[in-house]
C-alpha beads as a LAMMPS data file, in Angstrom:
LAMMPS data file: protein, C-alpha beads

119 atoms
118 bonds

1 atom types
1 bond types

-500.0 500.0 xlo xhi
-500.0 500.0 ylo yhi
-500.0 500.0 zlo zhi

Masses

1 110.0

Atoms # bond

1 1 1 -20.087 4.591 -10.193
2 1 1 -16.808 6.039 -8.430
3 1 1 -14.345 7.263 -11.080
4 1 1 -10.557 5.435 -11.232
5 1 1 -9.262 7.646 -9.159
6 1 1 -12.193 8.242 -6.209
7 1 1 -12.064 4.100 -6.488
8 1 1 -8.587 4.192 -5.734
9 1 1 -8.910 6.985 -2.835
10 1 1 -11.409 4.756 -1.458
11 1 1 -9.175 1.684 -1.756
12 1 1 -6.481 3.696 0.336
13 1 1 -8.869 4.348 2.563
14 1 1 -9.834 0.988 3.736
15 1 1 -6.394 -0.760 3.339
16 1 1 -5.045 2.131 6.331
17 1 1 -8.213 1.130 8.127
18 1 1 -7.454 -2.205 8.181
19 1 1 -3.695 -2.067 8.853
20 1 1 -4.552 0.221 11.537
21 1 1 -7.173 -2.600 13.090
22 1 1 -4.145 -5.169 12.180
23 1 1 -1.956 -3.424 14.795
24 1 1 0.080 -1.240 12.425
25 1 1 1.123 2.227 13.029
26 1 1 0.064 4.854 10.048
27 1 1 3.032 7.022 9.341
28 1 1 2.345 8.519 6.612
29 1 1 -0.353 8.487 3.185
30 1 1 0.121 9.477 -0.285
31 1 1 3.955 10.993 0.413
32 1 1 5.020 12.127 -2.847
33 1 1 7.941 13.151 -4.867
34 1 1 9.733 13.265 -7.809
35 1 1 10.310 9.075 -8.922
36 1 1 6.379 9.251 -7.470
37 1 1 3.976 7.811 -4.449
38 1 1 3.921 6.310 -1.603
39 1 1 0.232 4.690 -0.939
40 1 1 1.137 4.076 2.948
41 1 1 4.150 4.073 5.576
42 1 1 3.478 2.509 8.514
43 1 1 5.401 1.086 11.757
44 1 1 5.170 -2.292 13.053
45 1 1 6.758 -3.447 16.131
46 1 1 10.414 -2.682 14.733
47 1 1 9.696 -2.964 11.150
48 1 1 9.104 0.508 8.804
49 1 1 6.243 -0.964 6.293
50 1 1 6.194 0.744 2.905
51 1 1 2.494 -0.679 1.733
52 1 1 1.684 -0.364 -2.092
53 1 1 -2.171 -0.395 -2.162
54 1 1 -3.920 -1.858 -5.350
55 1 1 -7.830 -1.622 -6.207
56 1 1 -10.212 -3.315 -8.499
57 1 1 -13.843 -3.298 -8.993
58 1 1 -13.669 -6.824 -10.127
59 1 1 -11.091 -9.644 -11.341
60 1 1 -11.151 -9.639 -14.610
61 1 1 -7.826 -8.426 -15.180
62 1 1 -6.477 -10.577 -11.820
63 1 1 -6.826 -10.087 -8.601
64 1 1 -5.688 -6.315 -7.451
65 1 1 -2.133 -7.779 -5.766
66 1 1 -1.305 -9.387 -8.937
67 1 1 -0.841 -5.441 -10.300
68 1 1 2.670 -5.245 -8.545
69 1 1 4.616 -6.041 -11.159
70 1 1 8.965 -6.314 -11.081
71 1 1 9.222 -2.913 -12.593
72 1 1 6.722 -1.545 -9.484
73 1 1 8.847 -2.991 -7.321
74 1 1 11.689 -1.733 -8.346
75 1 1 10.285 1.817 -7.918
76 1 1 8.765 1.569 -4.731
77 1 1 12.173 0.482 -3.140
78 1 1 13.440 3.959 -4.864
79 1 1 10.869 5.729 -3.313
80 1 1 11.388 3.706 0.080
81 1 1 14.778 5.288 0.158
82 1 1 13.492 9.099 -0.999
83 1 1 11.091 8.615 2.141
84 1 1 13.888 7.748 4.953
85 1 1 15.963 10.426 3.359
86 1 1 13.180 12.773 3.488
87 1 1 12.217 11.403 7.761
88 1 1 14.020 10.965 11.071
89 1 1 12.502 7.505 11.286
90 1 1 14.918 4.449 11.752
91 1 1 14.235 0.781 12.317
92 1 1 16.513 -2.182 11.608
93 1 1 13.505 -3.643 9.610
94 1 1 12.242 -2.440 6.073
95 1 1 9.324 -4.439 4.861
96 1 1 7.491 -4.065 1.784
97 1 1 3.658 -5.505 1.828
98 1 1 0.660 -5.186 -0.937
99 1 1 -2.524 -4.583 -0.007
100 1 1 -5.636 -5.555 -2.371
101 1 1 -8.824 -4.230 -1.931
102 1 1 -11.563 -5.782 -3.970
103 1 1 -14.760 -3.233 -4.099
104 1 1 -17.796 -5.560 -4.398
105 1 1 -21.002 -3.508 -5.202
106 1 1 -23.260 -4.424 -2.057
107 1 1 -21.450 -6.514 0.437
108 1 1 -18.193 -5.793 1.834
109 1 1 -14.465 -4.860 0.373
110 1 1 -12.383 -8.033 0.025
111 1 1 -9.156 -7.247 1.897
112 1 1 -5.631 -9.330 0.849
113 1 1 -2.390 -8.453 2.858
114 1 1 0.494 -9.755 1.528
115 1 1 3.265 -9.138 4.001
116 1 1 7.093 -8.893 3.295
117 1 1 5.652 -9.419 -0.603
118 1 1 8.860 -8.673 -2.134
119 1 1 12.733 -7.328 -0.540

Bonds

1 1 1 2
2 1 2 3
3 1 3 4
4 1 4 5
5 1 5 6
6 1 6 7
7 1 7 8
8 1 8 9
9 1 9 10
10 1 10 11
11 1 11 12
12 1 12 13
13 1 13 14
14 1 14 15
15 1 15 16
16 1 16 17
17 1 17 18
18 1 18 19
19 1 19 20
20 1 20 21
21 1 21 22
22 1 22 23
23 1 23 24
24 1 24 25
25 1 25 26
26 1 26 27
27 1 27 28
28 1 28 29
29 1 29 30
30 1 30 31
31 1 31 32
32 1 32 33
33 1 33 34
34 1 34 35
35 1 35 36
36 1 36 37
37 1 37 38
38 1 38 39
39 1 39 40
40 1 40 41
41 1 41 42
42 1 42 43
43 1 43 44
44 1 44 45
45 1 45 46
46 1 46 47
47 1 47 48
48 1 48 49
49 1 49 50
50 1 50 51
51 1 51 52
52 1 52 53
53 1 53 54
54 1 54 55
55 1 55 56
56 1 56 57
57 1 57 58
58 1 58 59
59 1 59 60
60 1 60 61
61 1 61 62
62 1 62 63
63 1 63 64
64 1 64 65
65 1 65 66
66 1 66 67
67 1 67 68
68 1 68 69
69 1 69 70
70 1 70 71
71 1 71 72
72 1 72 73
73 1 73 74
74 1 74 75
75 1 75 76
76 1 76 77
77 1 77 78
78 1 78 79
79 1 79 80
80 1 80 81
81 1 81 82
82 1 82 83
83 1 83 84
84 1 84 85
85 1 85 86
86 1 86 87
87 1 87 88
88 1 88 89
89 1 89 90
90 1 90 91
91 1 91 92
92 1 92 93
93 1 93 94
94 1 94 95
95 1 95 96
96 1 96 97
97 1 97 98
98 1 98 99
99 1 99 100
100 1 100 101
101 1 101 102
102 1 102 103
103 1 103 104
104 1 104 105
105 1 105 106
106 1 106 107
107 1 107 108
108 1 108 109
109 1 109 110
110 1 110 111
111 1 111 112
112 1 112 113
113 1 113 114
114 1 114 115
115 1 115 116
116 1 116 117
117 1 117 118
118 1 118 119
């Protein structure tokens, strides 16, 4: 059985893979700083995508997207701005998605992309 955090390593793992099959542009994984992390920046078309990743082995607590809570929101749009303070990357779009990954023992990852989630 994976521990929490080599479950959520893999969960990053498949949620780039699939943006990156979805068309987006990896930027950037796991940027950290102070306030704390940044699961994935990507680029689409115009649009900088900050993409909060969330894993579960199961739903018992909800489904993995349902773990973005006001209070997480609030901080990832803090960290948003540490990141384009901290890189010469511009767009006139900022877009915040979610990205559940449901690790099902013996078949596939269930994948949920919520775009533009929250603003």
């Amino acid at each position: 059985m994976l521990s929490t955090s080599e479950l959520g390593a893999r969960g990053e793992h498949i949620a780039a893979a699939y943006l990156t099959d979805a068309g987006l542009r990896v930027l950037d994984r796991n940027w950290r700083c102070r306030e704390g992390e940044l699961d994935i920046v990507a680029r689409e078309g115009r649009a900088l995508v900050f993409c909060e990743v969330k894993t579960r082995r199961g739903t018992g607590y909800g489904y993995p997207v349902e773990a973005v809570t006001r209070v997480k929101q609030r901080r990832l749009r803090v960290l948003a701005q540490r990141w384009l303070d901290a890189h010469d990357e511009h767009a006139p779009d900022l877009r915040f998605d979610v990205v559940g990954v449901l690790v099902r023992p013996s078949r596939p990852a269930l994948v949920t992309h919520l775009r533009a989630a929250f603003s």
